[in-house]
GUMI-137004 format. One record per residue (C-alpha): residue in three letters; x, y, z; chain. Coordinates in steps of 0.25 Angstrom, whole numbers. Layout:
BEGIN
<'ala' <X Y Z> 'A'>
...
END
This chain:
BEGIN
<'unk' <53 -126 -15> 'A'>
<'unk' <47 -127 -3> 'A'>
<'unk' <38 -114 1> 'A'>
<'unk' <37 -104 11> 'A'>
<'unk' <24 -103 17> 'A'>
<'unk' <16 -96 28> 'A'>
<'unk' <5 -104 34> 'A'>
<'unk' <-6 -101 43> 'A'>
<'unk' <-3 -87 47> 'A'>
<'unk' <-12 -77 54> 'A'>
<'unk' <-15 -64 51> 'A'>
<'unk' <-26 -54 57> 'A'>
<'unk' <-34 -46 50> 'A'>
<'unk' <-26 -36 52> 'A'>
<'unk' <-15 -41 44> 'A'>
<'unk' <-7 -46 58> 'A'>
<'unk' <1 -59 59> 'A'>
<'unk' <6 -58 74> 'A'>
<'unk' <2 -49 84> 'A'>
<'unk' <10 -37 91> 'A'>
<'unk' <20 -40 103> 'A'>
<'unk' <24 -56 101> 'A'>
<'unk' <29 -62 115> 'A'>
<'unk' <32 -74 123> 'A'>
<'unk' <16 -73 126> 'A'>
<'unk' <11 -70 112> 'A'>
<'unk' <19 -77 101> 'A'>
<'unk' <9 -71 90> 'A'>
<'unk' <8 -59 95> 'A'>
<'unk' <-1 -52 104> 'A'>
<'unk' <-15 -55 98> 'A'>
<'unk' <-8 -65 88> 'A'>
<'unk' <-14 -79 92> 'A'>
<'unk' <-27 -73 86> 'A'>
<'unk' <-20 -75 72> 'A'>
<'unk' <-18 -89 77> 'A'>
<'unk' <-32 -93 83> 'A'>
<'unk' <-37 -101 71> 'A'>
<'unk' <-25 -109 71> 'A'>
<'unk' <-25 -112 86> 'A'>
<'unk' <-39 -118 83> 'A'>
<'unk' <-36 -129 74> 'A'>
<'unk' <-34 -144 75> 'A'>
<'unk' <-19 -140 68> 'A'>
<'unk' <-15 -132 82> 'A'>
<'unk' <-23 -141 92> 'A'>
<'unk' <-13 -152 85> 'A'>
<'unk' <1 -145 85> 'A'>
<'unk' <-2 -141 99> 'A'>
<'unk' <-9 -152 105> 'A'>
<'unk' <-21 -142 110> 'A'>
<'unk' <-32 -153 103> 'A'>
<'unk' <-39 -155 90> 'A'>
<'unk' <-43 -140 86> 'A'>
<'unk' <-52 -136 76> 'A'>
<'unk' <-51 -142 61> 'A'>
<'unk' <-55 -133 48> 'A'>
<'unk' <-51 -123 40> 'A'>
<'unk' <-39 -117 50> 'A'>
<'unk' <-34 -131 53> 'A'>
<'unk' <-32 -136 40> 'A'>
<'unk' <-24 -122 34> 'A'>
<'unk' <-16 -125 47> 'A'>
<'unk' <-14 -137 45> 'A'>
<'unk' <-7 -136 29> 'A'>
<'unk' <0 -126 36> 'A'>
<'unk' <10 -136 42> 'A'>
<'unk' <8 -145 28> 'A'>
<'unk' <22 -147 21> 'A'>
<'unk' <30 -136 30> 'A'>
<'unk' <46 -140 32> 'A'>
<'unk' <51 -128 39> 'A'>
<'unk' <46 -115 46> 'A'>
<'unk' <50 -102 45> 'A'>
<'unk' <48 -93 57> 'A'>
<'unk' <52 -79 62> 'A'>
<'unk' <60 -77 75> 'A'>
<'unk' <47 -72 82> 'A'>
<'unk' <39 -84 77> 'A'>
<'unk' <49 -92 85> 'A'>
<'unk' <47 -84 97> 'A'>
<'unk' <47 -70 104> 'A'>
<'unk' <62 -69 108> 'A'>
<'unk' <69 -58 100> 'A'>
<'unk' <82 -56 98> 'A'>
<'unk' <94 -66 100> 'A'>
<'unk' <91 -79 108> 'A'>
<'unk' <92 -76 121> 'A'>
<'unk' <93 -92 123> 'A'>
<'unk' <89 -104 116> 'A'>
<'unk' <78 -106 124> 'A'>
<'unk' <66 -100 114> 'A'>
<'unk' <61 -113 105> 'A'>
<'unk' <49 -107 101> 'A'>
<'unk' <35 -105 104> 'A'>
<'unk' <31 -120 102> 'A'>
<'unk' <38 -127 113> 'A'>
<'unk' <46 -140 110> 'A'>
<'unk' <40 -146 99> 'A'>
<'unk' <36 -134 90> 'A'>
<'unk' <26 -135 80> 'A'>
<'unk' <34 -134 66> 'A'>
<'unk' <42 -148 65> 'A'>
<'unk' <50 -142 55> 'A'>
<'unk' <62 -134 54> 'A'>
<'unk' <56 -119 59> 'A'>
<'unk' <67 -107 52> 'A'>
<'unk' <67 -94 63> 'A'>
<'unk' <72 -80 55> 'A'>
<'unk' <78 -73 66> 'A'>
<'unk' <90 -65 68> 'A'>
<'unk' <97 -73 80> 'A'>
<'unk' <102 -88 78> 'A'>
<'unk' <99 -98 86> 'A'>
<'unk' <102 -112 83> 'A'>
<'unk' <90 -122 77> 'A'>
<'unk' <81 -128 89> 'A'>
<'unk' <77 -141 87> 'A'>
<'unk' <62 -144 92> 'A'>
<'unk' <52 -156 94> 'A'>
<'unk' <43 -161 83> 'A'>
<'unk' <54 -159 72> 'A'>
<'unk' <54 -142 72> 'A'>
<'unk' <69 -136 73> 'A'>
<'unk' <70 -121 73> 'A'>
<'unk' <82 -115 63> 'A'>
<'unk' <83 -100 65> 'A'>
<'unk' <87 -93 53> 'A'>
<'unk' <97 -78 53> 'A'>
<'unk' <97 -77 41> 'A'>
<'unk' <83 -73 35> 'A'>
<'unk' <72 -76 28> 'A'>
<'unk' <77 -82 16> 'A'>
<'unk' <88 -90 25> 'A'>
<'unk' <74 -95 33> 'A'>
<'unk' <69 -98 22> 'A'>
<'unk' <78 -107 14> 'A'>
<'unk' <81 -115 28> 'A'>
<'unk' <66 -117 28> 'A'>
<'unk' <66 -123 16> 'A'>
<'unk' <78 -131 15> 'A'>
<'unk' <72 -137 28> 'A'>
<'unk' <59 -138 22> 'A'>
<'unk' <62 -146 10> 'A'>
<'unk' <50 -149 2> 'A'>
<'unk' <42 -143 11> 'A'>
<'unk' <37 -128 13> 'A'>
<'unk' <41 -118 22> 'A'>
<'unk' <32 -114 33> 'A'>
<'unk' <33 -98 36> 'A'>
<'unk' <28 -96 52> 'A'>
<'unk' <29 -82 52> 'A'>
<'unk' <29 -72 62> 'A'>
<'unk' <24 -61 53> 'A'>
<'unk' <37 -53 51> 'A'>
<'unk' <44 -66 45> 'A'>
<'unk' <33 -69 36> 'A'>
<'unk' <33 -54 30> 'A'>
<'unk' <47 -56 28> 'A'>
<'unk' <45 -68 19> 'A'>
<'unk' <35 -62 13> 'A'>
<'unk' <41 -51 9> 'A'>
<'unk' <51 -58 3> 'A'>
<'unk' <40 -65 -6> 'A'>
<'unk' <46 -80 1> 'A'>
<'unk' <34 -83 6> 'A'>
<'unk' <25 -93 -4> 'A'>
<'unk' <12 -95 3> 'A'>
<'unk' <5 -89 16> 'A'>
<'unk' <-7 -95 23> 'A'>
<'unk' <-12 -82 32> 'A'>
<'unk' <-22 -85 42> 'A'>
<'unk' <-31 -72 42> 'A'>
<'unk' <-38 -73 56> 'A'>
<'unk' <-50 -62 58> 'A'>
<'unk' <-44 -53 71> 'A'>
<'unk' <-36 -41 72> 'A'>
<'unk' <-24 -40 78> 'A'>
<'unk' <-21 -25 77> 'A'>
<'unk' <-5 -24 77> 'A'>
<'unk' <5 -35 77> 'A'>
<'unk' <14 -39 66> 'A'>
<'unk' <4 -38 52> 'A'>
<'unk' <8 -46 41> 'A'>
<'unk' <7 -41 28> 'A'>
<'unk' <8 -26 29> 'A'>
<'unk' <14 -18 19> 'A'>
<'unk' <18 -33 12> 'A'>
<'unk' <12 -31 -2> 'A'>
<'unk' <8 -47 -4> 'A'>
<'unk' <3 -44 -17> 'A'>
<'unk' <16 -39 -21> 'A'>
<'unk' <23 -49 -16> 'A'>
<'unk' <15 -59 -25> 'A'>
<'unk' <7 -66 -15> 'A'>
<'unk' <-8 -68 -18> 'A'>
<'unk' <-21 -74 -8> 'A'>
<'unk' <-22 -88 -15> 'A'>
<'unk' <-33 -95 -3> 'A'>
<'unk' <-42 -89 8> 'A'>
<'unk' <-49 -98 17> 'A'>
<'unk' <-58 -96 28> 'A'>
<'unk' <-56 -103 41> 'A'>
<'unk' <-62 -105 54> 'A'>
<'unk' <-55 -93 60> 'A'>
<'unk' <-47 -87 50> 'A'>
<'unk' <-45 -86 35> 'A'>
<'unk' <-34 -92 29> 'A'>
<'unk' <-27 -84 16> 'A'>
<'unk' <-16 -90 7> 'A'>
<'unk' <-7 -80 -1> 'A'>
<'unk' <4 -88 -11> 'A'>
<'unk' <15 -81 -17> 'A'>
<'unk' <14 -80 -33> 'A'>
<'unk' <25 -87 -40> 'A'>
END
């Protein structure tokens, strides 16, 4: 069976995936890109996005495997965008314009249908009523042989883990405070849960921590 897996997710010191007050003008979050700054650095981003070479190393490489043998994407409804609430309209696609950057089929949890949008580059978004579970088993029926890619935000990912469905994360811990926003892990007992650090790995600007759930 393919494998739900979180890749190349920031985190502060302070334990925040996103910061506070997510809007049309700051998809991560006020203070959020600072998660992201090691990835917007690399050869990897400067690639997707056509912005030049980037920097090679460490940070490139982990992002890098973090697209390696991924056939579907999970995402929550605000990783998809900052509308809440019904569709107004079908004109939100996204934050990635026409051709996003997945190429595979993307599952949004949200509590409002919307029919499947086909995009460039092979990505077509599916959005999902029914809960993590449903999302989940679309995923990887759509995945086949390959894993399952969990892209957050932070809410979605608790939820996953809490159900213990999650088999691997890759947190990216970068060295800045965020202060408030939406924290990651509190009162989730890992431990309990039967996850365990299996890798830490310093890289150019952050430090890269695996944690794999025991069988």
């Amino acid at each position: 069976m393919s494998k739900l897996l979180v890749r190349s997710f920031g985190v502060s010191l302070d334990g925040y995936g996103a910061g506070p007050n997510q809007d049309l003008q700051n998809p991560l979050g006020v203070g959020g890109p600072e998660l992201m700054d090691w990835f917007f650095r690399t050869r990897m981003w400067g690639q997707m996005y056509g912005q030049g070479d980037g920097e090679t190393g460490v940070d490139n490489e982990f992002a890098e495997q973090g697209f390696v043998n991924i056939g579907a994407w999970i995402l929550g409804r605000h990783m998809f965008g900052p509308i809440r609430g019904p569709w107004p309209d079908e004109s939100w696609k996204g934050w990635w314009g026409d051709e996003p950057p997945y190429h595979v089929p993307v599952f949004v949890l949200t509590h409002h249908a919307r029919a499947p949008i086909a995009m460039a580059g092979g990505t077509t978004f599916h959005f999902v009523t029914d809960g993590i579970h449903s999302a989940l088993a679309q995923a990887r029926a759509a995945a086949g042989d390959r894993d399952v890619r969990l892209g957050g935000g932070v809410a979605t990912i608790r939820q996953y883990l809490r159900a213990r469905l999650i088999d691997e994360l890759h947190l990216v811990m970068r060295p800045v405070l965020l202060g408030s926003g939406e924290h990651l892990l509190r009162d989730i007992d890992l431990r309990a849960l039967g996850y365990e650090c299996t890798t830490s790995v310093a890289g150019e600007r952050a430090t890269h921590v695996f944690l794999h759930k025991r069988i």
